[in-house]
ZAPABA-702665 format. One record per residue (C-alpha): residue in one letter; x, y, z. Coordinates in steps of 0.1 Angstrom, whole numbers, padded with zeros to 4 digits, always signed. Example, Ala and Ser with C-alpha at 12.3 -4.5 7.8 and 13.67 -1.06 7.14 Angstrom:
BEGIN
A+0123-0045+0078;S+0137-0011+0071;
***
This chain:
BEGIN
X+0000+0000+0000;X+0009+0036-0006;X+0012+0051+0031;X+0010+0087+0015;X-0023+0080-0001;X-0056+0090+0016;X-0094+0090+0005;X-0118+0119+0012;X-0153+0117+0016;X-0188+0135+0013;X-0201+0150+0044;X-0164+0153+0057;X-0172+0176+0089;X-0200+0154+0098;X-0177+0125+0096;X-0150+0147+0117;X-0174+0158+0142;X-0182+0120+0145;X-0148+0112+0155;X-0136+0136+0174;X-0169+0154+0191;X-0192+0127+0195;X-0227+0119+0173;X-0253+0122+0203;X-0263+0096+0220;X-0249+0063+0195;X-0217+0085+0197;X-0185+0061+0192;X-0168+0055+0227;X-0135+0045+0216;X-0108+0067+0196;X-0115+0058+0157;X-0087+0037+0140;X-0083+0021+0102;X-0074-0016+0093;X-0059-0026+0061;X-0072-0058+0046;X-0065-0073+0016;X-0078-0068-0019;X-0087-0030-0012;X-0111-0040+0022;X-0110-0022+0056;X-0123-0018+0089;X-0129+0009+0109;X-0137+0014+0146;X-0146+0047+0168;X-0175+0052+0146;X-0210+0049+0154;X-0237+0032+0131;X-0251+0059+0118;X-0218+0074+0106;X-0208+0060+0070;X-0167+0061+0070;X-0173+0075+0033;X-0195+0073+0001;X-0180+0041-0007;X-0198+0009-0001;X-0197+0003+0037;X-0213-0023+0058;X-0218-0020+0101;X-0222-0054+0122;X-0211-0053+0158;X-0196-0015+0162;X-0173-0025+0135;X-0174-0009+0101;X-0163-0032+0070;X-0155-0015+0035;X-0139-0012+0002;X-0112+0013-0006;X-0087+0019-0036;X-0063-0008-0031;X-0037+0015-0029;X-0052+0040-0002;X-0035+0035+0036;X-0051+0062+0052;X-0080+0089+0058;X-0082+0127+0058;X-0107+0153+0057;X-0107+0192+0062;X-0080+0219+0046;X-0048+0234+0054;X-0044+0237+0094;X-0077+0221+0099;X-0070+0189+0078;X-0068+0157+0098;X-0055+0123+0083;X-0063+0087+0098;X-0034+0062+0091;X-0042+0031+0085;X-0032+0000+0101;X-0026-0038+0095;X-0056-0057+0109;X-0052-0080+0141;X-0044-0113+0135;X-0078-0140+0146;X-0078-0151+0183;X-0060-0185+0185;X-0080-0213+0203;X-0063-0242+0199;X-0072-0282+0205;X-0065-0294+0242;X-0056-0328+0225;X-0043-0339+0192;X-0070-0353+0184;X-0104-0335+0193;X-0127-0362+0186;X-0105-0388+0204;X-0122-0420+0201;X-0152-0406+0182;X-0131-0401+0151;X-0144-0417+0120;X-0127-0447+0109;X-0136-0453+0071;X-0141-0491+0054;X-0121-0477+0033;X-0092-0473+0059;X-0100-0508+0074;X-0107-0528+0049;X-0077-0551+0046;X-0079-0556+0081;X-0116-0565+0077;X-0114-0591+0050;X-0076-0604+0075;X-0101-0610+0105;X-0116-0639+0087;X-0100-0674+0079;X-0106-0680+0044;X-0101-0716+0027;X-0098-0719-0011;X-0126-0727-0030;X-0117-0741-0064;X-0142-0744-0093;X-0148-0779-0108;X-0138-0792-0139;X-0167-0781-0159;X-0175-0748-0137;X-0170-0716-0147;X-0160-0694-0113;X-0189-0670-0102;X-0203-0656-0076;X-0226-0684-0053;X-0263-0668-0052;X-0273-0650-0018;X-0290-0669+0002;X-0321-0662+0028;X-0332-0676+0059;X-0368-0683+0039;X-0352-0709+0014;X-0349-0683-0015;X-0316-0674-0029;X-0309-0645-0054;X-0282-0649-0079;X-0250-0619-0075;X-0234-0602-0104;X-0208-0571-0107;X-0197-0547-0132;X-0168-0522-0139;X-0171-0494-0163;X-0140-0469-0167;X-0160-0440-0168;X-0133-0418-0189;X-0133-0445-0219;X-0168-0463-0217;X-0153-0498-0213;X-0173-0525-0194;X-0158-0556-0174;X-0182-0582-0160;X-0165-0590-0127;X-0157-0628-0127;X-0137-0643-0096;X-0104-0657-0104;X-0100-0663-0066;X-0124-0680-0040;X-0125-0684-0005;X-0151-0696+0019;X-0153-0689+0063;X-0162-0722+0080;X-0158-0758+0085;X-0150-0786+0063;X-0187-0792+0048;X-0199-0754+0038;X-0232-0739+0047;X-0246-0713+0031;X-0244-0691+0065;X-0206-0688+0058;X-0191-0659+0049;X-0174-0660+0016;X-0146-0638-0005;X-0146-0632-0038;X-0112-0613-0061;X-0097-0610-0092;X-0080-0585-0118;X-0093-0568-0151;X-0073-0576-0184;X-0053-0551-0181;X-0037-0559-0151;X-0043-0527-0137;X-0075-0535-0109;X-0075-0557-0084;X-0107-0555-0076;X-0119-0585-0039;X-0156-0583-0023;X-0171-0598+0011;X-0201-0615+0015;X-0213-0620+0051;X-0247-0632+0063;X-0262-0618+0095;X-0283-0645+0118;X-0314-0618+0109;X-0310-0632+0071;X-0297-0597+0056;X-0264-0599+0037;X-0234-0578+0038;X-0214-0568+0011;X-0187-0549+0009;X-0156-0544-0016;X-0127-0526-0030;X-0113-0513-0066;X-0072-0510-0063;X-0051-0495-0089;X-0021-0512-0094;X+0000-0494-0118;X-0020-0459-0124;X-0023-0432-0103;X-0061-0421-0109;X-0090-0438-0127;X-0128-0432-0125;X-0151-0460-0122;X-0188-0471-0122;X-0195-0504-0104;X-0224-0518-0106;X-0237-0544-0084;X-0274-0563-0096;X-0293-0589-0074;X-0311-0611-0095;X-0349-0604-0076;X-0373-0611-0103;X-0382-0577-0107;X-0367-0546-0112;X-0352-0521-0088;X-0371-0489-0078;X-0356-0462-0056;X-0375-0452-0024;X-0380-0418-0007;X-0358-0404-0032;X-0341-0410-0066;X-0308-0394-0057;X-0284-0417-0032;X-0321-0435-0020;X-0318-0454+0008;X-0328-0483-0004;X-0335-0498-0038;X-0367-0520-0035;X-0380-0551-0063;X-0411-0569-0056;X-0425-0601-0072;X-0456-0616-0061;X-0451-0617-0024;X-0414-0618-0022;X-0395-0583-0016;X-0357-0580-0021;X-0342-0541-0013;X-0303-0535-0014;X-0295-0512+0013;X-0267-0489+0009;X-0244-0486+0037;X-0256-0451+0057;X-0223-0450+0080;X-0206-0450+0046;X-0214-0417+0022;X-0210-0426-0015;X-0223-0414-0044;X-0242-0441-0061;X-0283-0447-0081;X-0304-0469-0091;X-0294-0481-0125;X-0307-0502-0152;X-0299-0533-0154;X-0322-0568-0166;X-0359-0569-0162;X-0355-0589-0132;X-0327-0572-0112;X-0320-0542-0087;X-0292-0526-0092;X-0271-0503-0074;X-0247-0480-0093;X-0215-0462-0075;X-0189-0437-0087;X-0156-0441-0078;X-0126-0426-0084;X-0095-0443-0072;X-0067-0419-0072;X-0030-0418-0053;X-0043-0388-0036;X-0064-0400-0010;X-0039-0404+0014;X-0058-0425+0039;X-0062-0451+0014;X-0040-0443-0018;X-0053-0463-0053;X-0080-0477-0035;X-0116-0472-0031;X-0144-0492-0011;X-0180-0499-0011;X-0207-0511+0015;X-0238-0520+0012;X-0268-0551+0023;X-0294-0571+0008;X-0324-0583+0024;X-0353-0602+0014;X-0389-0608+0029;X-0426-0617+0024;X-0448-0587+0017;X-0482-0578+0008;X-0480-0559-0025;X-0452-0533-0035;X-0467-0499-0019;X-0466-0526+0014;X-0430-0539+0008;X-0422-0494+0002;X-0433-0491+0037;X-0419-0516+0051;X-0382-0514+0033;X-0381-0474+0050;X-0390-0490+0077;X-0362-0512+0081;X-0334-0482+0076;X-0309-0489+0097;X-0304-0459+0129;X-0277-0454+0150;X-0293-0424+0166;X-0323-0416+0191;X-0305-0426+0220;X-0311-0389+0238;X-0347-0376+0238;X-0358-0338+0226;X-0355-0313+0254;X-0391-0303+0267;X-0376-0267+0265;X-0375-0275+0223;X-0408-0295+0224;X-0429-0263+0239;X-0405-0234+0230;X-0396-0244+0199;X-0355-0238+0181;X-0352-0203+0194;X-0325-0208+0221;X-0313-0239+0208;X-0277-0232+0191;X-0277-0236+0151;X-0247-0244+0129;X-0242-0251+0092;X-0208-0259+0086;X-0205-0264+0055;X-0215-0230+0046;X-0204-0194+0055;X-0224-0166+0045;X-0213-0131+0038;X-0231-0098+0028;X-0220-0061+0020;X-0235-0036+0003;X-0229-0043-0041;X-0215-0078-0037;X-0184-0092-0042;X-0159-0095-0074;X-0154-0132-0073;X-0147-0160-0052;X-0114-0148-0041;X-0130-0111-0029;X-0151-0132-0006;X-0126-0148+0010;X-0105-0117+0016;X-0134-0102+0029;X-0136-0132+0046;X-0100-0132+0059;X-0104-0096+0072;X-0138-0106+0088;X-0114-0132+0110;X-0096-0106+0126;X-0103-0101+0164;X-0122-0068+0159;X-0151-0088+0152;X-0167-0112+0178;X-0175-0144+0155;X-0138-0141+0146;X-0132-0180+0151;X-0160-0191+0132;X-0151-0165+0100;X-0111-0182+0108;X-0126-0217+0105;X-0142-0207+0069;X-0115-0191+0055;X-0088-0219+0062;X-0116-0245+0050;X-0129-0229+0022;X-0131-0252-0009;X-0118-0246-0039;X-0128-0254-0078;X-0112-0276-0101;X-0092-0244-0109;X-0080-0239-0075;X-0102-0207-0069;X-0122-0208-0038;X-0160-0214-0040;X-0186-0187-0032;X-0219-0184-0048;X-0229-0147-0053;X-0262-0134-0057;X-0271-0098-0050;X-0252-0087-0019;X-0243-0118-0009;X-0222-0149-0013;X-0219-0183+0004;X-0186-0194+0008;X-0183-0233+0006;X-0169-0247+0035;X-0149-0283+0038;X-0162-0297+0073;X-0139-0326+0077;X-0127-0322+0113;X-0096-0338+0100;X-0089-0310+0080;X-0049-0292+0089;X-0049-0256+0102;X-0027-0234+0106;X-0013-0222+0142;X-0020-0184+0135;X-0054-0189+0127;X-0066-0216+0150;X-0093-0245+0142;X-0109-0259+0116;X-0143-0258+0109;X-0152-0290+0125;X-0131-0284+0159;X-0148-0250+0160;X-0180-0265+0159;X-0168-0286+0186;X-0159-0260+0206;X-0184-0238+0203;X-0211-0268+0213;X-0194-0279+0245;X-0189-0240+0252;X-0232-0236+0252;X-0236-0264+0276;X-0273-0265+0258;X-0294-0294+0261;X-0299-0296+0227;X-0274-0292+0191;X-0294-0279+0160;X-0271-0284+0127;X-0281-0274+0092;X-0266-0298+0069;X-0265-0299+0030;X-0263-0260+0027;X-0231-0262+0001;X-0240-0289-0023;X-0201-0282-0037;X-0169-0304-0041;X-0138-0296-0030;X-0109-0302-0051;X-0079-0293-0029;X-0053-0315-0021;X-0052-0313+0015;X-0090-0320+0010;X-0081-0356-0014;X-0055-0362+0011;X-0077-0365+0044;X-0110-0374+0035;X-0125-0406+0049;X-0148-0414+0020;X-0136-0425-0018;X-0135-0391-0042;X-0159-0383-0071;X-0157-0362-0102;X-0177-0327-0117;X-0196-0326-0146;X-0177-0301-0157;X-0141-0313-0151;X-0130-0350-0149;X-0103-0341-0119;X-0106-0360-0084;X-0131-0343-0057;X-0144-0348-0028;X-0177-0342-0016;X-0188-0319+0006;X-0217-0333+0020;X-0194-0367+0027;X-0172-0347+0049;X-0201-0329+0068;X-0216-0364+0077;X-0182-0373+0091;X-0182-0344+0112;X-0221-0354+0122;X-0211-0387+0130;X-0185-0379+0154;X-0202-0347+0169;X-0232-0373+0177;X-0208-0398+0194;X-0194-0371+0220;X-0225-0354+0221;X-0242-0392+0231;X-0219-0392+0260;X-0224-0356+0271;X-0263-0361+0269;X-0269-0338+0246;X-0298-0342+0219;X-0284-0333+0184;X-0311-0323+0156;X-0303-0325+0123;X-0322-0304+0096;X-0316-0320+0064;X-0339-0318+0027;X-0315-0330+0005;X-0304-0363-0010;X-0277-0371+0012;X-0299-0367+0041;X-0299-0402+0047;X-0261-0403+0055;X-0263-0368+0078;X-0297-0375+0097;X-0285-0413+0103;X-0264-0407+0137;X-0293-0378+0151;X-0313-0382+0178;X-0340-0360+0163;X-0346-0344+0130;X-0362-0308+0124;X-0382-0300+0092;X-0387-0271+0078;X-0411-0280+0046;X-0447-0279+0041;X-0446-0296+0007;X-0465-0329+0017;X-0441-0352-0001;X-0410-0341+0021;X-0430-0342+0056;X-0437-0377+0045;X-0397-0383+0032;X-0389-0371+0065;X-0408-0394+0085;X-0396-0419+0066;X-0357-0409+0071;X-0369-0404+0109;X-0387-0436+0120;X-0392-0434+0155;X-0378-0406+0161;X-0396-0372+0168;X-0393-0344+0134;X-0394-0311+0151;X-0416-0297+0122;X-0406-0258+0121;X-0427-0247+0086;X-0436-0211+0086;X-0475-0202+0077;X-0483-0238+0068;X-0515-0242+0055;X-0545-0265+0073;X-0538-0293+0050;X-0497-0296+0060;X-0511-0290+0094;X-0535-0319+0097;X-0506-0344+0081;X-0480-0331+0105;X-0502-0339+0129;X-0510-0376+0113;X-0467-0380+0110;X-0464-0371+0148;X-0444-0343+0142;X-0435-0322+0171;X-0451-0283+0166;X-0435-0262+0194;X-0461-0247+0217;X-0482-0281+0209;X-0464-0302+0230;X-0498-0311+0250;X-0511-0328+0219;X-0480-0350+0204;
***
């Protein structure tokens, strides 16, 4: 910056009598002083809110002015000869440090992918060879079910960049039991494509409740990155239909006759996956995968999880109920406040971390204004200082390395990486996932409200690749490695819910998007904000037995009298639940 340049401003002895005599009774009570951002911003103190530093666009949140200059302006003056006075600008304070007690915030609570532990998972079994007879062609041995059925297996690679198809045939066997095999044992399944690049293995164990798990991994071999589709089809009879939702559906559902067979994708384990077409009588489940060096937690590799379950039904709309009804939930285990049920969200503290949103008066230039805006906003002259600092070290970036903010108006959301794994720096504290740690056990409320799915963005940075937990995806608009946003946001949900367990502390989840299933999985409650008759129902769905805290503004009778048939929680109603 130029230290001899200055700005002046309209209304200059208004603005001088502000700062020097006082403005009546919203007079500033400290001496007024000048920050330098970066990227032409500053902030300005001493002033009161109805005192505009200059005609320039200026916004005032908590006694602290935030505005654009010139980028090459470093100071203020106003007046003439002897009566000119000049304002010097000055660097901004660096964000207030709070730092981890432990290396590890989480502790115990930390996430620990499949995709970390799957080599030790398929190690904890004792597999024996299974070798095809003479005139046998290796395959996969059908799934079988405690009613008798059985439903035959098959798998599928596509390399999404060229097209090319494999059908998955084992080249190795191996079987978990005794000397004469059952059809309860658990069995392993592995082999390479042609071009000796993927090694691809799956898992098959039954449960004693009938329901199969499978799970599996894609390794590179040679390569660095590829992108894959794998597609995985149970032979049911009939074929597959998505449930509650036709993005990432919780389930995939075929009926024939009486029987009902749903695949049941793994909701401790974000992926991106759909129902695909496959033969008239099969459900299949699609996922995308891309298997890159970068993910440092489990380099060239990428896993998958997921169940199959079959059972008599009534007719299809029966066998829909009853396959939502058999989601799997980990949470529930702490029961809404009475405070929440008759007062409603109002004191309850709210967090979307995977979003930061900013606002000043004619917008922002691009992504990287926001976050200098942002970066200034981190300083200790404002009081949410640690949460901007959490943003602007976790913002995510695009596949051209420019971070993400969505501008409309005067305003733009700044895409935020929640993965409390996530580095920081020293000088500016915690991520975004430790700060939302933080800031919870500092409320000591009964209650946790978080806002999930507010960025819908991926992140391609390298420290995001790196660290995540869950197997990267690709854009439709660039082919490069990414990870998911909403993955790493139900990581952080699924370890704020553990500690939060512990603590007794109901956590509510607000969630209308289609990964919903993977954040509202681990809450005890969920909150709903729709009248739209087809989410209140989705929700219920997602919810099961646990209460929706149903928070719709000016609903009309109709949403009214179905919230009421859902059993959704209206505060002020709590007489009548």
């Amino acid at each position: 910056m130029n230290a001899a340049a200055g700005v002046r401003w309209g209304g200059g002895l208004a603005v001088a009598a502000a700062l020097f005599a006082g403005a009546g009774p919203s007079a500033a009570r400290a001496a007024p002083a000048l920050y330098a951002g970066e990227g032409g911003w500053f902030a300005m103190t001493g002033l009161p809110a109805d005192v505009r530093p200059s005609e320039d666009p200026w916004s005032f949140a908590d006694g602290v002015w935030i505005g654009r200059l010139s980028a090459d302006l470093a100071r203020m003056e106003w007046g003439t000869g002897d009566a000119k006075e000049v304002l010097e600008a000055q660097p901004a304070p660096p964000p207030p440090v709070v730092l981890p007690a432990t290396r590890n915030a989480f502790g115990a609570c930390a996430v620990r992918s499949l995709s970390i532990r799957y080599d030790a998972a398929v190690r904890s079994h004792r597999w024996s060879l299974v070798f095809a007879g003479l005139d046998e062609d290796p395959d996969f041995e059908p799934l079988a079910f405690p009613d008798g059925s059985s439903a035959a297996l098959a798998l599928e690679l596509e390399d999404a960049a060229t097209g090319q198809r494999w059908p998955l045939r084992p080249a190795r066997r191996g079987r978990e039991g005794g000397t004469f095999p059952k059809a309860t044992d658990a069995r392993f399944y592995g082999g390479k494509l042609p071009d000796s690049d993927v090694d691809w293995t799956l898992i098959a164990v039954p449960l004693a409740d009938g329901r199969q798990i499978l799970q599996g991994q894609v390794q590179l071999l040679e390569s660095d990155e590829r992108r894959f589709r794998l597609r995985l089809a149970v032979r049911a009879g009939a074929p597959g239909v998505p449930i509650l939702q036709a993005e990432c559906p919780p389930a995939i559902l075929a009926v024939k006759d009486t029987r009902a067979v749903a695949i049941f994708p793994d909701l401790a384990e974000p992926r991106r996956f759909r129902a695909a077409g496959g033969a008239p009588d099969e459900a299949v489940v699609e996922f995308d995968l891309a298997v890159v060096a970068a993910t440092g937690n489990f380099p060239r590799r990428a896993t998958f999880s997921l169940e199959v379950a079959a059972w008599e039904t009534a007719d299809p709309e029966t066998a829909q109920r009853e396959a939502a009804a058999r989601l799997a939930r980990a949470g529930g285990a702490v029961p809404l406040p009475d405070s929440v049920r008759s007062a409603g969200l109002a004191g309850v503290p709210t967090f979307a971390p995977a979003a930061q949103r900013l606002v000043h008066p004619g917008g922002f230039r691009d992504g990287a204004d926001a976050l200098r805006h942002l970066a200034l906003k981190a300083s200790e002259l404002f009081p949410d200082a640690d949460w901007a600092a959490s943003a602007y070290q976790c913002a995510a970036v695009d596949a051209g390395g420019e971070p993400q903010a969505a501008r409309n108006g005067d305003e733009a959301i700044v895409a935020v990486n929640a993965d409390p794994d996530l580095d920081a720096l020293l000088e500016w504290g915690q991520n975004r996932g430790q700060t939302v740690l933080e800031r919870v056990r500092r409320s000591g409320a009964p209650a946790v409200w978080i806002r999930a799915g507010t960025a819908a963005a991926l992140d391609y940075g390298a420290r995001a690749l790196y660290l995540c937990d869950y197997p990267a995806v690709w854009g439709g608009d660039s082919p490069r490695p990414a990870v998911d946003m909403r993955h790493a946001e139900a990581e952080l949900i699924s370890s704020l819910s553990c500690i939060l367990k512990s603590a007794g502390t109901c956590l509510l989840v607000e969630d209308a998007g289609p990964l919903a299933p993977f954040t509202t999985y681990y809450a005890d409650a969920l909150a709903c904000a729709s009248a739209d008759a087809a989410e209140m129902r989705r929700q219920a769905a997602l919810a099961g037995p646990r209460p929706v805290l149903w928070t719709a503004e000016h609903p009309g009778a109709d949403a009214v009298a179905l919230a009421r048939e859902l059993g959704f929680v209206r505060p002020g109603e709590i007489g009548e639940d």
